[in-house]
C-alpha positions as CSV (number, residue, x, y, z in Angstrom):
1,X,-14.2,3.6,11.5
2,X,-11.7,3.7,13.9
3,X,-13.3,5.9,16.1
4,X,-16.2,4.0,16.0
5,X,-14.4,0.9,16.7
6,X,-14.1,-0.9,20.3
7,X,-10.1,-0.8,21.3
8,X,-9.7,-4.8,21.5
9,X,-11.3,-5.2,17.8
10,X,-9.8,-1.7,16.4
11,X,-6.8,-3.6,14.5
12,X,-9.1,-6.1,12.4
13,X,-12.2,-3.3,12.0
14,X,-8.8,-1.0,10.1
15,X,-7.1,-4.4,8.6
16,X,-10.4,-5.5,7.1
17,X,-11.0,-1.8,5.4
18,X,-7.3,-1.5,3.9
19,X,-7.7,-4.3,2.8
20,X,-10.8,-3.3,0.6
21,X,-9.0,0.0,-0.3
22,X,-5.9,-2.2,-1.7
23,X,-8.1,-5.2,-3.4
24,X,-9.5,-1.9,-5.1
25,X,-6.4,-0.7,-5.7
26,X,-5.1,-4.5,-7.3
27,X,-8.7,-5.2,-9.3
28,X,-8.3,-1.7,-10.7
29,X,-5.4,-2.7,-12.7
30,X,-7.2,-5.5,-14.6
31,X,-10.2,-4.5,-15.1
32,X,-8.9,-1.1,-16.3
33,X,-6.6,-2.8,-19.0
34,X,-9.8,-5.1,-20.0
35,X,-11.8,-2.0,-20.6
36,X,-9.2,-0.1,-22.8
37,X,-8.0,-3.3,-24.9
38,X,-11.7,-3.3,-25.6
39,X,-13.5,0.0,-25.1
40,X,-10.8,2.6,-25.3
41,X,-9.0,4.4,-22.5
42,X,-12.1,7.1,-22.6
43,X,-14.4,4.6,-21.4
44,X,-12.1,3.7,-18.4
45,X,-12.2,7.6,-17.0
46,X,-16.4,7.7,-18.0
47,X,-16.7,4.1,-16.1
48,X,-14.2,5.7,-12.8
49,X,-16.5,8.8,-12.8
50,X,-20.1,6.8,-12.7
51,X,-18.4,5.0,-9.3
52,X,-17.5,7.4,-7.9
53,X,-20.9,8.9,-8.0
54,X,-22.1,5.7,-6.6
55,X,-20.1,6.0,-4.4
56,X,-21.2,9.6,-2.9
57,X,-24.9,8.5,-2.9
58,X,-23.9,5.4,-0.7
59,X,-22.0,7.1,1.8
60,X,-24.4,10.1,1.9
61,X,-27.6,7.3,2.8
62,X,-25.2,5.0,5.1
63,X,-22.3,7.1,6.5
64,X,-23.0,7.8,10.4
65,X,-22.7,11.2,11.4
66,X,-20.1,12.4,13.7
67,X,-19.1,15.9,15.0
68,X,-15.7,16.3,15.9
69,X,-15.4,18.3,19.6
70,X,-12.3,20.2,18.7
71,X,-13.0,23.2,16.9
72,X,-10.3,24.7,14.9
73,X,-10.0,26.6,11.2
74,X,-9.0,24.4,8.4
75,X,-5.9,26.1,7.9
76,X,-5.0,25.6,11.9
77,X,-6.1,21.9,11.4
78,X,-3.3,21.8,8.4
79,X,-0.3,23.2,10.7
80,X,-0.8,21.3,13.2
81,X,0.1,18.2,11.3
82,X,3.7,19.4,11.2
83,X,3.0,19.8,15.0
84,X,2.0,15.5,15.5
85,X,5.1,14.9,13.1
86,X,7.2,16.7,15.4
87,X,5.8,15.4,18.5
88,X,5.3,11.7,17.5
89,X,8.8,9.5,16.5
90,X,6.5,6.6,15.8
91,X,4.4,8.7,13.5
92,X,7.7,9.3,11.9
93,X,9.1,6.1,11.7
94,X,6.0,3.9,10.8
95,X,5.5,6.5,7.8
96,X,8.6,6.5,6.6
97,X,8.5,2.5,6.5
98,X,5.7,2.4,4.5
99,X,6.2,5.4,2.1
100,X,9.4,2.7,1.4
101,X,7.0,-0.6,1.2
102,X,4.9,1.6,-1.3
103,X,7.2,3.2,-3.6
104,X,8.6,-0.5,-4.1
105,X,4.7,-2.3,-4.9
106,X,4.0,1.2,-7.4
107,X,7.5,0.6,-8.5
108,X,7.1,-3.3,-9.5
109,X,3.1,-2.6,-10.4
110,X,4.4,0.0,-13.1
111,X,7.1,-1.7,-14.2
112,X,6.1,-5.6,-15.0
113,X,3.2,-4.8,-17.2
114,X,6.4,-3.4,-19.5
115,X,8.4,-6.5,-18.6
116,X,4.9,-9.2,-19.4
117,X,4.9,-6.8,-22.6
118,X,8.1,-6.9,-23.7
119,X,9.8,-9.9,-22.3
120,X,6.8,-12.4,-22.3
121,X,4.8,-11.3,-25.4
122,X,1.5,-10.6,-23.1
123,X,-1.1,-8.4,-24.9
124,X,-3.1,-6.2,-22.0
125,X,-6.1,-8.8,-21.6
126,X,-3.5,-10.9,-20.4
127,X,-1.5,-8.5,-18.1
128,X,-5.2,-7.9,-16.6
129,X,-5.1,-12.0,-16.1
130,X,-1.8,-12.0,-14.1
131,X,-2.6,-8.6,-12.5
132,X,-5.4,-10.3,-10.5
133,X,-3.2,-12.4,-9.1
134,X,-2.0,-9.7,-6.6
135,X,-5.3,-9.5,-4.9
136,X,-4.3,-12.8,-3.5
137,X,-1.7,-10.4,-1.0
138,X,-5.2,-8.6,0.1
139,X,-5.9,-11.7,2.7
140,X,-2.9,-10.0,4.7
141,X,-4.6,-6.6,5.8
142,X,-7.5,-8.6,8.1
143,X,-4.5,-10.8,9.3
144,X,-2.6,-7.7,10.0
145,X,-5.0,-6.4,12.3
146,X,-5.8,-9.5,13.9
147,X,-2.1,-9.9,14.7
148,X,-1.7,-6.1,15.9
149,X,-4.6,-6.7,18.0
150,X,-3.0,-9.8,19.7
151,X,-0.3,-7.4,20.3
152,X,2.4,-9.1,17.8
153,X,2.8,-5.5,15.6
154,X,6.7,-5.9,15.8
155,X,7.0,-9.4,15.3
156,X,4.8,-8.9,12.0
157,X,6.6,-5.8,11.1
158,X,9.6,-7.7,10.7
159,X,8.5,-10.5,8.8
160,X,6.5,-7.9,6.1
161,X,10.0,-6.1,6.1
162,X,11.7,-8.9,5.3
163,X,9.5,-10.5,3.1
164,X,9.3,-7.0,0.5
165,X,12.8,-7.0,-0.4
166,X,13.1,-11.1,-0.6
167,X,10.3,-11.1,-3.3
168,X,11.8,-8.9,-4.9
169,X,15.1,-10.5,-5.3
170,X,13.2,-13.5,-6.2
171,X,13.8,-13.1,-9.6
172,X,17.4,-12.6,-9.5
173,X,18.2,-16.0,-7.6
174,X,16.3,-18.0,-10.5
175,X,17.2,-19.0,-13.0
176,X,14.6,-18.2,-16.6
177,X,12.7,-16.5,-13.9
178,X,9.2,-16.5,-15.8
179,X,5.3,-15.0,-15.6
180,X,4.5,-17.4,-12.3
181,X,7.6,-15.9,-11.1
182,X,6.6,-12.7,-11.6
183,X,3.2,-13.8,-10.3
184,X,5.1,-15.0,-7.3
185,X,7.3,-11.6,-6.7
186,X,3.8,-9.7,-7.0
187,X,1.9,-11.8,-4.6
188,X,4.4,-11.9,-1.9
189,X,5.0,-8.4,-2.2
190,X,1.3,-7.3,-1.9
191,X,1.3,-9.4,1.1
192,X,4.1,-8.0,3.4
193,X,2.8,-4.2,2.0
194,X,-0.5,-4.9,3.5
195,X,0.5,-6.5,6.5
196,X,2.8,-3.6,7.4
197,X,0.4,-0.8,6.5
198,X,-2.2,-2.3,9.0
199,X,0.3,-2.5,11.6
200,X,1.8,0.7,11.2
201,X,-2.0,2.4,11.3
202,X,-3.0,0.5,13.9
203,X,0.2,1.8,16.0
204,X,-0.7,5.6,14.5
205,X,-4.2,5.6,15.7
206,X,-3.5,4.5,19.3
207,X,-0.9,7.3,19.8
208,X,-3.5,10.4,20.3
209,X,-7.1,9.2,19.8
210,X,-8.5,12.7,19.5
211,X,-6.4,13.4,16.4
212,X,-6.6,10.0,14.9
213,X,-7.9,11.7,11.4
214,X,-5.0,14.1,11.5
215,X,-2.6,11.1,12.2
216,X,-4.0,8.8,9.8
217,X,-4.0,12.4,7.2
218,X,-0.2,12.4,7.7
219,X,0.3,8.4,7.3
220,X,-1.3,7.9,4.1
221,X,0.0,10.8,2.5
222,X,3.4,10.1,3.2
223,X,2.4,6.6,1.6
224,X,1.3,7.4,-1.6
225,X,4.4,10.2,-1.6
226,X,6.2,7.2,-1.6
227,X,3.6,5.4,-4.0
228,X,4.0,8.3,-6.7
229,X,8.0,8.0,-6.3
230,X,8.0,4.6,-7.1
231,X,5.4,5.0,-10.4
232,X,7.5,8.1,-11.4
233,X,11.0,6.7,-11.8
234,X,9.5,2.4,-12.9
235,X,9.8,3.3,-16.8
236,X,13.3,4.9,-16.8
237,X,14.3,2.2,-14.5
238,X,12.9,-0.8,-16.8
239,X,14.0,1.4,-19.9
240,X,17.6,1.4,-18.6
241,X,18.1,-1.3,-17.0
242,X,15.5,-3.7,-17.4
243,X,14.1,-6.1,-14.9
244,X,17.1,-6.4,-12.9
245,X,17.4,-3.0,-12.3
246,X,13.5,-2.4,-11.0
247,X,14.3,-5.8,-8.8
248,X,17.3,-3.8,-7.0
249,X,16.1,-0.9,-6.6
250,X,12.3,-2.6,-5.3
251,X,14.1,-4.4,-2.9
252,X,16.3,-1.7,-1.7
253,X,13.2,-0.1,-0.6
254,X,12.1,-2.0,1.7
255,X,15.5,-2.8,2.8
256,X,15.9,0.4,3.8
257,X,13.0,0.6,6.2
258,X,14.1,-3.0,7.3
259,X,17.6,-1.7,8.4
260,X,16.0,1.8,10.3
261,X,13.4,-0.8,11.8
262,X,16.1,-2.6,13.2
263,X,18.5,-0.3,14.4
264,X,15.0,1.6,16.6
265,X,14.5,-2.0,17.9
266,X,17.6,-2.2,19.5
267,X,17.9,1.1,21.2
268,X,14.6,0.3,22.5
């Protein structure tokens, strides 16, 4: 889609397609707890599968075609992705951001359906209620790409980056923090991790346009790295510490990128 996309609209054509992906990735959460409360977890993996197929048999009727000129094996293609790491610093630093901003939305996303559980008495039909109150942070993605393409990436970099770790920390600054609280935290959050993934790919794409898949192959995996960190350590977290420990350690996420983002901003 990128490729495909004039320059001056190439920001809101990738801002208006993450933001699909990530309303998928929100609505999945709800509707999947809906289905198990009431059909059983098997039904959720037998409902995933016939979309999926779907799926194939729209893209194979409606997907353009387009042959790449470069011709190289798939295991050259592979390599070379260490090669556009090495070569790139703002391939570096934009995935390291949001491998940060990601591990810290799996990290909250895994860890408040325990907290809505245990804390706040919720059954999962009601987790799926509040979870769909994080699609409300999809609106960023198209606003994202609008603002990249107005050439204010840095200006909305900073404000996603400091908006993560604040929503976060939310929770600790109130006092009987509650469910719209938590509501709150997960909206905000969605929010700034949308509006700095569209940034951050729309500065990817533009650094080598005949690579931009290989670029884009590097970005997103190094987000959902992130994503799976953040999933893998939410129950320990919550277990051990409880919700003021998955606060902290959200926030420092994020605050970590904010402080490397800074720093490259004044050296350059």
């Amino acid at each position: 889609a990128a490729h495909l996309a004039p320059e001056q609209q190439r920001g809101r054509v990738v801002g208006n397609i993450m933001g699909g992906l990530l309303l998928g990735i929100l609505l999945a959460r709800p509707l999947s707890s809906v289905v198990a409360d009431h059909f059983g977890w098997r039904a959720v993996f037998i409902g995933a599968a016939g979309v999926m197929l779907a799926i194939i048999l729209l893209l194979s009727l409606t997907l353009p075609q387009r042959r790449p000129e470069h011709k190289a094996s798939y295991a050259g293609l592979m390599l070379s992705l260490l090669t556009l790491l090495r070569r790139y610093p703002l391939l570096r630093q934009r995935s390291l951001y949001q491998a940060l901003m990601f591990a810290a939305f799996s990290l909250y996303w895994t860890a408040v359906p325990m907290a809505l559980a245990g804390e706040h008495g919720l059954s999962q039909s009601q987790i799926a209620v509040f979870a769909l109150v994080g699609a409300v942070g999809a609106v960023a993605a198209p606003m994202a790409g609008r603002l990249a393409d107005a050439g204010h990436a840095r200006a909305g970099s900073l404000l996603a980056l400091l908006l993560a770790p604040a929503a976060l920390l939310l929770g600790l600054t109130v006092p009987g923090y509650s469910v719209i609280g938590l509501g709150l935290t997960g909206v905000l959050l969605d929010f700034a991790v949308q509006m700095n993934m569209v940034i951050g790919q729309r500065e990817v794409y533009a650094l080598d346009p005949a690579s931009r898949g290989r670029l884009n192959a590097v970005y997103m995996t190094s987000i959902f790295l992130g994503g799976a960190l953040g999933s893998a350590v939410a129950s320990a977290l919550f277990s051990q510490f409880g919700w003021h420990g998955v606060a902290l350690v959200g926030a420092g996420l994020p605050g970590v990128a904010l402080v490397v983002f800074l720093l490259k901003a004044r050296r350059g």
